[in-house]
C-alpha positions in Angstrom: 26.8 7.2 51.0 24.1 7.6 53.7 23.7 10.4 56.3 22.6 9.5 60.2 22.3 11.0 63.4 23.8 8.9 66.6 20.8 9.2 69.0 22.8 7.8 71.9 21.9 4.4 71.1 21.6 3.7 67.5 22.0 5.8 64.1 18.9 6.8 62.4 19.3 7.1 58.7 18.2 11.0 57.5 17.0 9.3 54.4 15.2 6.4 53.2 17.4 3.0 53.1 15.8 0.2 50.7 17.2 -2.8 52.8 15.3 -5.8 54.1 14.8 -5.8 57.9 18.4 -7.7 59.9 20.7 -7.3 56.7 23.9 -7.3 57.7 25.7 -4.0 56.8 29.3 -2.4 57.0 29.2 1.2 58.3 32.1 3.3 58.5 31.9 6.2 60.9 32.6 9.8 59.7 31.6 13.1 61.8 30.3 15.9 59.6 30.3 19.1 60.7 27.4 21.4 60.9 27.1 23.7 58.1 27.3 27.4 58.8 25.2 30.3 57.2 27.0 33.1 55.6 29.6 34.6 57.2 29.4 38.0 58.0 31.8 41.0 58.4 31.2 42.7 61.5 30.3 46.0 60.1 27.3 43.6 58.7 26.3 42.3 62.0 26.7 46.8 62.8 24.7 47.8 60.7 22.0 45.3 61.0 21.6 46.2 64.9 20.0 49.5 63.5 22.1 51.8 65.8 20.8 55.4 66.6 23.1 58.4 67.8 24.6 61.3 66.5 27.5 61.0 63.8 30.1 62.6 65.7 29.6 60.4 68.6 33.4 58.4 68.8 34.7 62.0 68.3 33.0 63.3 71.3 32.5 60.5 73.2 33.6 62.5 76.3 31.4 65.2 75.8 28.7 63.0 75.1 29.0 60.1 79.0 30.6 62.9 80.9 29.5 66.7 80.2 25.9 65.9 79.3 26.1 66.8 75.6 22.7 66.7 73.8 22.5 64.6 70.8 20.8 64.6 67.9 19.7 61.0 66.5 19.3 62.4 63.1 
């Protein structure tokens, strides 16, 4: 099996082919689909934006947009 990307025009092996220029060849088409990195949970993709605030901020979200509630990032 051989791998190729479809410039438009013509495919373009990814690999070496050991073939004599004009031979005659048989190609039947099948799309691969890019592989994907790791999944990740989305408490991954949270936790890897490096989020400051104070713990109880859900709790007193209120207190925190509305009344002017200090926090501490700690």
């Amino acid at each position: 099996m051989v791998e190729a990307v479809f410039d438009g025009n013509v495919f373009r092996p990814t690999s070496p082919l050991f073939l004599k220029p004009n031979t005659q060849v048989r190609i039947t088409i099948e799309i691969v689909k890019k592989k994907r990195g790791k999944s990740r949970s989305f408490l991954d993709v949270l936790e890897s934006a490096k989020l400051k605030g104070p713990r109880d901020f859900s709790e007193n979200l209120d207190d925190y947009l509305y009344r002017g509630k200090p926090f501490d990032e700690g």
